[in-house]
N, C-alpha and C positions, 0 to 999 in steps of 0.2 A: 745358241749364239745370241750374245746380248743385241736389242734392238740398234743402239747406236752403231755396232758392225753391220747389222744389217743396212742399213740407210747408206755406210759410205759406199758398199755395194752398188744400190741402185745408182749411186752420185757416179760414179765408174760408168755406169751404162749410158747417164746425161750425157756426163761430158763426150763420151764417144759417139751419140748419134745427135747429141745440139738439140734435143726436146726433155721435157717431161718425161719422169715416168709415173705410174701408179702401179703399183703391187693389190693385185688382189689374189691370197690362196685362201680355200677351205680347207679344213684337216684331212688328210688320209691315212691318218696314224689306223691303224688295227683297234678294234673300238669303240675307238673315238672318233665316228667318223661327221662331217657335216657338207651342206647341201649349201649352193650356190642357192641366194633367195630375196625376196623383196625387200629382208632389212639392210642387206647392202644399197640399196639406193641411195640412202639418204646418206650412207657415206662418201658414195661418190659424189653426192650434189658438194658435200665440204673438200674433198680434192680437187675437184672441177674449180671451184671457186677460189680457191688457194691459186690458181694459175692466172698470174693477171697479164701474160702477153704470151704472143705466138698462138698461131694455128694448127698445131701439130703437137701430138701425146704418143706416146707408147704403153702397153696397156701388158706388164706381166703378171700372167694367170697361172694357178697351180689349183686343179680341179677337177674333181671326176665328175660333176654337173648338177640336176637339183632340178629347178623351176626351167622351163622356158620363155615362159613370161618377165619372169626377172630377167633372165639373159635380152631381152630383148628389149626391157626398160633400160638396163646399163647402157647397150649400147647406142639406144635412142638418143639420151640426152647425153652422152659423148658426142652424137655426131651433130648436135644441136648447139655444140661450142668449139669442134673443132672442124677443120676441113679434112687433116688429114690424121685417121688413126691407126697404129700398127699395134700387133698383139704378138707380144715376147711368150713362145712353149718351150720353156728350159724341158720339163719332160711330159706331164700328164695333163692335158685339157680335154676330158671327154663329155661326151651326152650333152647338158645343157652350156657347157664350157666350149664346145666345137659349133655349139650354136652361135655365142656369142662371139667366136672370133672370126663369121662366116662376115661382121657384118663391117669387118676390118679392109683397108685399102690394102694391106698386103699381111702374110701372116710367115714370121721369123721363126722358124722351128730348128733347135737344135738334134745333130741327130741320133742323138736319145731321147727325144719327145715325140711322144703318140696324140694324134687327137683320135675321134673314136665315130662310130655310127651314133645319129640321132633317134634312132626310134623309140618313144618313151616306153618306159616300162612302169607298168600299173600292181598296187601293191592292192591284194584281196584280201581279207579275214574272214577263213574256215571258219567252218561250223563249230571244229574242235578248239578253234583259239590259237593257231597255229596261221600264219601268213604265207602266202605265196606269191613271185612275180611273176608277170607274164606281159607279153606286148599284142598290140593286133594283130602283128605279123605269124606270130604263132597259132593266132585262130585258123589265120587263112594257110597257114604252112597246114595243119590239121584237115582242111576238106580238102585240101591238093591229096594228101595223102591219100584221102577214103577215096578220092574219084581217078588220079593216075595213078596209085601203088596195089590198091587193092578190091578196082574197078565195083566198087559200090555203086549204083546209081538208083535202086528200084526205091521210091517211098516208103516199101514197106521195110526196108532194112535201115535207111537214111535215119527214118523217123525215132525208131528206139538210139539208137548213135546219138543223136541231137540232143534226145533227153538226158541221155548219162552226160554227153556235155555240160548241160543247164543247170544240171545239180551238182556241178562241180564247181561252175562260173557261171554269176548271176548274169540273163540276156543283158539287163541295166551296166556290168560294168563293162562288157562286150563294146556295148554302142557306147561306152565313156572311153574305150580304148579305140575304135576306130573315131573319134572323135581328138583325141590327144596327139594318134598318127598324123591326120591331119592338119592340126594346128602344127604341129612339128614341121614338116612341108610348107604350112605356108609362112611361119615366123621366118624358116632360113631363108626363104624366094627374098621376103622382103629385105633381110639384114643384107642379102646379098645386091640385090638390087639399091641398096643406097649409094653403093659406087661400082656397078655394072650397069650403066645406064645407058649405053646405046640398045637399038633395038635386038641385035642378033646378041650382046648379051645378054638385056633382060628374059629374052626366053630361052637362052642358056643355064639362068639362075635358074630357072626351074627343074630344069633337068638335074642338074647338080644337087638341087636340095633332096630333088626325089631318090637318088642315087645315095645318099648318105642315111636315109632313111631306110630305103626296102631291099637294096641290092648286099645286104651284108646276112650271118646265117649264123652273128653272133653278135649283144650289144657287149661286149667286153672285146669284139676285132677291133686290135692296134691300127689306126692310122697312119705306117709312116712318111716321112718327108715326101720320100721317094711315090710312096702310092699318093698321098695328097696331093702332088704336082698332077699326076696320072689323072686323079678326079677334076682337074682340072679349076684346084683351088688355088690364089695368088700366094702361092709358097713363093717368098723373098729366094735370091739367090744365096750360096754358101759365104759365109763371113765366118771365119774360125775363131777373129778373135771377140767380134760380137757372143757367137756364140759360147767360148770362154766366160766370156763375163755374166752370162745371163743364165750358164751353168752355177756359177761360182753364187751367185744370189739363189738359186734351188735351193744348193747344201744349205746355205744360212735358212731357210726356211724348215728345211728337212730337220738339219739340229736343234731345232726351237721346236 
């Protein structure tokens, strides 16, 4: 779909919610796939500045994630120009995508869009040149196993186990991935806490961001609407024909 249909799309979405929009997808063509990341910044700083009234944006994402760093510069200086920002999920915003709509005043999902668990996944290089992911969580899924499935505990059996670990995953990228876990944790507390700012929310944020991070036993588990509202994220109420039109701008992206 040629870009000019696309545009009167999003202009469909203005005129029905009376704000801005900005479109931001990465590819998730089969692939050709690409990563939410810090050179989008600078594009937002020229959208942002293209907006020379009102306090209010809407922000649709099409993303399977990337950086959350980036995610979390985006939504900084969005929120450093507007008061009020909404994030349109026609279908897929996960990993660093659900980070960055965490840090949104309410989040419009239609309901065929997932967002997804945060817990970053860290990419190794074998020995043989061959790559593998893995996240913290599956370290520590791993010694749950050795100590309540198959009641290991003596040193002397612990010890050789730990070693066949270590020369499969370097200790160094271990402590880079409970390092990553945690940064994931605390990015979402904060994005979330930029407008959950009374006290019993702000330590709600936390629970919430810890919940999107450790409590899932897949980072590809769909988020939907329905379970999103459950984790008790500001899923907007149902609008059919919002949600029409913020379907209908997907397909234009999905056809291009």
């Amino acid at each position: 779909m040629r870009i000019e249909d696309r545009i009167e799309q999003y202009k469909a979405i203005e005129e029905y919610r009376e704000r801005p929009v900005i479109a931001y997808a990465t590819s998730t063509r089969r692939g050709v796939p690409a990563m939410m990341a810090g050179d989008a910044v600078r594009e937002f700083v020229d959208q942002i500045d293209a907006i020379e009234q009102g306090n209010a944006v809407d922000i649709l994402i099409h993303s399977t994630g990337g950086d959350a760093l980036a995610a979390w510069k985006l939504m900084s200086i969005l929120r450093e120009r507007f008061e009020s920002v909404t994030v349109l999920v026609p279908y897929v915003a996960f990993s660093a995508a659900t980070i960055f709509a965490l840090g949104a005043n309410e989040i419009i999902m239609h309901p065929h869009a997932s967002l997804g668990p945060i817990d970053p996944q860290i990419r190794i290089k074998l020995p043989d040149g061959s790559q593998r992911l893995f996240s913290f969580e599956d370290v520590g899924a791993f010694l749950r196993f050795l100590a309540d499935e198959v009641s290991i505990s003596e040193q002397a059996y612990v010890t050789p186990i730990m070693e066949q670990l270590f020369s499969v995953v370097d200790p160094l990228n271990i402590g880079g991935a409970k390092r990553a876990s945690e940064l994931s944790t605390d990015v979402g507390e904060r994005l979330l806490q930029m407008h959950m700012t009374g006290p019993e929310e702000r330590n709600m944020a936390r629970s919430i961001a810890e919940n999107l991070n450790k409590s899932f036993f897949a980072h590809g588990d769909a988020v939907s609407r329905s379970r999103a509202r459950t984790l008790q994220l500001k899923i907007a109420d149902d609008d059919p024909k919002l949600e029409h039109l913020i379907w209908n701008a997907y397909l234009g992206l999905e056809s291009y």
